[in-house]
C-alpha positions in Angstrom: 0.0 0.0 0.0 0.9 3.6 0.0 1.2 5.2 3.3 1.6 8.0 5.5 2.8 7.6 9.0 1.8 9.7 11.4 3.6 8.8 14.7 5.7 10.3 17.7 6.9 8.7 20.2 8.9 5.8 20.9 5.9 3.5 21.1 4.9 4.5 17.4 8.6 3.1 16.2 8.6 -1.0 15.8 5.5 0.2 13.7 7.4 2.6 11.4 9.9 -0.7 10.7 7.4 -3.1 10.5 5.7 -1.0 8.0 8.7 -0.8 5.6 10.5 -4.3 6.6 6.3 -5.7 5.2 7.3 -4.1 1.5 4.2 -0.6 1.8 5.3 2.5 0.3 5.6 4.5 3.4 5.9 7.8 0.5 5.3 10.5 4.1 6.5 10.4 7.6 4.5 13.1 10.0 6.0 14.0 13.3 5.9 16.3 16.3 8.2 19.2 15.6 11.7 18.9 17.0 12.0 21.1 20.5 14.3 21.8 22.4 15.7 20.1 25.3 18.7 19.2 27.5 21.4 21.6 29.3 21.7 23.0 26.1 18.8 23.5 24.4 19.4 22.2 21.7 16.6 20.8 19.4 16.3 17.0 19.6 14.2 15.4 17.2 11.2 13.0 18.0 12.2 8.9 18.0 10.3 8.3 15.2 11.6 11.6 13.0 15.4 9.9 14.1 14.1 6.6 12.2 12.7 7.8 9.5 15.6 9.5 8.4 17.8 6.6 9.4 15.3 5.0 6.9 15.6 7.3 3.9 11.6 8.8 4.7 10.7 12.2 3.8 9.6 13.8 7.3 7.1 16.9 7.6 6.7 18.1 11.2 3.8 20.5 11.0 2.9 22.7 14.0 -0.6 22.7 13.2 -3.0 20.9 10.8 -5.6 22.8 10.4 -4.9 24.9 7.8 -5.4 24.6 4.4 -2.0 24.4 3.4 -1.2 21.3 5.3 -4.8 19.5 4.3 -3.9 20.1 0.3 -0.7 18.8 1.0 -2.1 15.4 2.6 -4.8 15.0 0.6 -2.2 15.3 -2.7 -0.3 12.1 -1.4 -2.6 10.2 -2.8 -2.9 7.7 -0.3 -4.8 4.1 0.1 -4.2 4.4 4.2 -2.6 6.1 6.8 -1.1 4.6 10.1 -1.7 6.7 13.1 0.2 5.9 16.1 0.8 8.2 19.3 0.9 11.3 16.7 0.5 14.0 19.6 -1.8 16.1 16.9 -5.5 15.7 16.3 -6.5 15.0 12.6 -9.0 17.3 11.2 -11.8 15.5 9.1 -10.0 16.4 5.9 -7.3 14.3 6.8 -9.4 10.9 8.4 -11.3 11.7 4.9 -8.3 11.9 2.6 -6.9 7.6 2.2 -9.0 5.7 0.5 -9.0 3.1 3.6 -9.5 5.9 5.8 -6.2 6.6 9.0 -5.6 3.5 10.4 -4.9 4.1 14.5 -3.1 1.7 16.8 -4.3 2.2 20.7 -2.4 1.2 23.4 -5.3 -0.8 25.1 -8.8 -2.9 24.7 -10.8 -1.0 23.9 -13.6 0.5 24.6 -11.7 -0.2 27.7 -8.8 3.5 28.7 -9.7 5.2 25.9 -7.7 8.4 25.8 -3.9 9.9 26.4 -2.5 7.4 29.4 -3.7 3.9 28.8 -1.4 1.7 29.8 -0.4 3.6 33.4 -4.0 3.6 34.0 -4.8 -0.3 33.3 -1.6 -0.9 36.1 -2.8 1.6 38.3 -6.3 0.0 38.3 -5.1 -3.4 38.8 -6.2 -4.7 35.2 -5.6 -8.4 34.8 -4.6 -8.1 31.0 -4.4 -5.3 28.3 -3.6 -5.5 24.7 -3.8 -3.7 21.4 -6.5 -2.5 19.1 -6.3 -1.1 15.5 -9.2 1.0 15.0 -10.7 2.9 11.6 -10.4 6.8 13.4 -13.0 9.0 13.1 -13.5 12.4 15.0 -14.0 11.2 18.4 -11.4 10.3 21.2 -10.4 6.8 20.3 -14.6 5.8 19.3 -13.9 4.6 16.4 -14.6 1.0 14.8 -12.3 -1.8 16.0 -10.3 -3.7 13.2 -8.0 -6.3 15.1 -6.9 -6.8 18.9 -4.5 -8.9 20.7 -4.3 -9.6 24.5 -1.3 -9.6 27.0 -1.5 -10.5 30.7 -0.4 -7.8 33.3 2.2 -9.2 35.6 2.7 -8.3 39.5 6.3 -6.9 38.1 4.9 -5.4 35.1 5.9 -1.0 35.1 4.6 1.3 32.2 8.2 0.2 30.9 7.6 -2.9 30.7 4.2 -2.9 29.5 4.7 0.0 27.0 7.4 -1.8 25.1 5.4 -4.8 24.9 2.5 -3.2 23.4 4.5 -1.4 20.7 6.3 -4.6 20.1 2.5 -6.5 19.7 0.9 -3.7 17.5 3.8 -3.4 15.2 3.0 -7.2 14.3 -0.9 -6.5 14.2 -1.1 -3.3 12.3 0.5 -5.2 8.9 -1.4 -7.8 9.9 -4.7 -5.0 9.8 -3.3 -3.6 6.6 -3.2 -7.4 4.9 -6.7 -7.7 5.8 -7.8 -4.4 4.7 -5.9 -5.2 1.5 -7.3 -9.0 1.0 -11.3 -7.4 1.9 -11.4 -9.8 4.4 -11.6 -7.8 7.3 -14.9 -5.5 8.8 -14.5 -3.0 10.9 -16.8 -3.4 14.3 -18.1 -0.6 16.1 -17.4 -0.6 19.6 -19.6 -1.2 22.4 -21.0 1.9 24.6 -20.5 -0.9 27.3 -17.6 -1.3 29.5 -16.0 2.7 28.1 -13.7 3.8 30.7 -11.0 7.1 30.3 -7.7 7.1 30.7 -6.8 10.2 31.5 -3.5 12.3 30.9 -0.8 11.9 33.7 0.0 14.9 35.8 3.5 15.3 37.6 1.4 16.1 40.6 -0.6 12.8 40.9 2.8 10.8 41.6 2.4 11.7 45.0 1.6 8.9 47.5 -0.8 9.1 49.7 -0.4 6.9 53.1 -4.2 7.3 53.2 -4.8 5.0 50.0 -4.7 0.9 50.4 -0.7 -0.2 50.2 -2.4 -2.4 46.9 -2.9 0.8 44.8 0.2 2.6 46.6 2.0 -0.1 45.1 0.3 -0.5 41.9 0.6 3.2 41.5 4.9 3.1 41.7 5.1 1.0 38.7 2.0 2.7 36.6 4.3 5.9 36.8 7.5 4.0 36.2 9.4 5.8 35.1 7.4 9.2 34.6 5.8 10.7 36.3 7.3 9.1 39.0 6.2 8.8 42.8 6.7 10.5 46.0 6.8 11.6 48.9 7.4 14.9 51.3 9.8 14.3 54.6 9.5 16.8 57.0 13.8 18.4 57.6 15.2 20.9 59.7 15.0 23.4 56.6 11.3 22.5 55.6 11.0 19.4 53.8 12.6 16.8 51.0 11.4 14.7 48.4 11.6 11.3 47.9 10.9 9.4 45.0 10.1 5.7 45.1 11.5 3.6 42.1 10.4 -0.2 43.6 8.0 -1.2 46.6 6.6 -4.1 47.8 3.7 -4.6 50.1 4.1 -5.7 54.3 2.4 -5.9 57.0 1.8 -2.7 59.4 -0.2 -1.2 62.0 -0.8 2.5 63.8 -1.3 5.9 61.7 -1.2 5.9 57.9 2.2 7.7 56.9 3.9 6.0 60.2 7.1 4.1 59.3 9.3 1.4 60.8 12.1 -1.2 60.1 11.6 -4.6 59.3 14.3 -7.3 60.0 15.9 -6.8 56.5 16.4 -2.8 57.2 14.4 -2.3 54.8 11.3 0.5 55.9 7.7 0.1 55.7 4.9 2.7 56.0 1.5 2.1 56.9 -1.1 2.7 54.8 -4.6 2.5 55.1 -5.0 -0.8 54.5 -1.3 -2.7 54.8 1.8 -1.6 55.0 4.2 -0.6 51.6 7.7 -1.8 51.7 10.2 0.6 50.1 12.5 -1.3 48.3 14.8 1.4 45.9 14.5 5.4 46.8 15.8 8.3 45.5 17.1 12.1 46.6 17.1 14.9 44.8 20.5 15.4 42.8 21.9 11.9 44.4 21.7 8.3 42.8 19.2 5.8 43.5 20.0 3.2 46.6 18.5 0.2 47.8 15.9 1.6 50.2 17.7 -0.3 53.5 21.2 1.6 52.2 19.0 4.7 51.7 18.7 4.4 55.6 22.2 4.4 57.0 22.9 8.0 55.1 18.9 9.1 55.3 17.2 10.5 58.7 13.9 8.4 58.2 13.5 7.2 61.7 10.8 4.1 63.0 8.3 5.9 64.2 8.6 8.9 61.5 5.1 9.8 60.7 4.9 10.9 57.2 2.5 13.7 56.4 -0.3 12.9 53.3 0.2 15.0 50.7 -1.1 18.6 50.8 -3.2 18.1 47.5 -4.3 15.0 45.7 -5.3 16.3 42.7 -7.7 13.7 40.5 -7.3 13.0 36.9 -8.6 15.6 34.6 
């Protein structure tokens, strides 16, 4: 087929390969606009603008879409699909009009299960047995439209977004040329997806990594490796000066009693906070401007005493 690619992120990359290793014509790459970043600001390109270029693919990184420069442009590709994957832009009805087989998207879930921007830390975070990927036909809603192909993958008790994430764009690189063969072959219907079961997974804020002694030690837990590795979680220790922060890279769950946010020592050294139901076990911490320590080395160099009560956050903000 002739394609565009529309695609950002490192998730959207084994598709980009899989694309061109399966023989289409990918004839356009679209990707977010380099930006700047680093000590220097200089601009570093997006992981998918890198391979396409390591790949010999003309790259347009548009700021906007909706004008009608852009939509002439797209529509003059020509196109019998495009592949949509973690783009970062919204596509205007001109261009989910413009291929003949319409913008292919792959989503980073089951849906109608987490549609929207932060799938896979939500499915963790929720304690979802399994996720998977769908390819979907887009149309102007957020990720409503019909269902092409899925495939399942279990969520382990060790599973992080890492983890998971690099599964899932490993599994929908394979199904979206296996979408495209059935498009191609007219042996495949899209289905519409169920009003049923439609949850939301909401964008990640920096803020919501903060941990909250309050919560069960099963979603304090679940919640380290949803935002593994961004956004990260915390907490606030009061100091002498005011306070520090914390971040918690690995935890565990253990047994406690007393006060949510009150710590103490097991036999390994390692500490263990209360929570509001069960205790979490802090396995691997991290200071501010230091490197990251097993959490019972943390201890020798760290003031977190047994009997430490640790203050809930000032503001839990929810998912908006």
């Amino acid at each position: 087929m002739k394609l565009a690619f529309l695609g950002t992120s490192e998730f959207a990359v084994p598709a980009l390969g899989a694309l061109v290793d399966a023989g289409h014509d990918v004839i356009a790459v679209y990707a977010r606009a380099p930006k700047p970043a680093g000590r220097g600001q200089q601009e570093r390109r997006t992981p998918v603008h890198e391979l396409a270029l390591r790949l010999g693919l003309p790259v347009r990184t548009p700021k906007s879409l909706r004008n009608e420069e852009e939509a002439q442009a797209f529509e003059a590709l020509d196109l019998d699909a495009a592949v949509v994957v973690s783009y970062g832009h919204i596509l205007p009805k001109r261009f989910l009009d413009a291929p003949v087989l319409g913008c292919i998207n792959i989503h980073g879930s089951l849906l109608p299960r987490w549609r929207g921007a932060a799938p896979i830390h939500r499915a963790i975070l929720a304690g979802d047995a399994e996720t998977g990927v769908t390819t979907m036909r887009m149309d102007e809603g957020l990720d409503t439209g019909a269902m092409l192909l899925a495939e399942r993958t279990p969520i382990s008790a060790a599973d992080t977004a890492e983890t998971v994430h690099d599964r899932l764009a490993e599994l929908g690189a394979r199904l979206i040329v296996s979408t495209l063969d059935g498009l191609l072959a007219k042996t495949l219907e899209a289905v519409p997806q169920s009003e049923a079961g439609v949850t939301y997974a909401h964008k990640l804020g920096k803020e919501e990594g903060a941990l909250d002694w309050r919560r069960p030690a099963a979603e304090l837990e679940r919640k380290v490796r949803a935002f593994d590795p961004w956004p990260g979680t915390w907490f606030d220790v009061a100091t002498e000066s005011g306070s520090e922060r914390i971040k918690v890279l690995a935890a565990g769950l253990a047994l406690a009693g007393g006060m949510p946010g009150t710590v103490s020592v097991g036999r390994d050294g390692f500490p263990v906070v209360a929570c509001g139901i069960g205790g979490l076990k802090l396995l691997r911490l991290q200071r501010a401007g230091k490197s990251a320590q097993s959490a019972d080395a943390f201890l020798r160099g760290f003031a977190l005493a047994a009997g430490t009560v640790l203050a809930p956050p000032a503001v839990v903000p929810l998912p908006t």
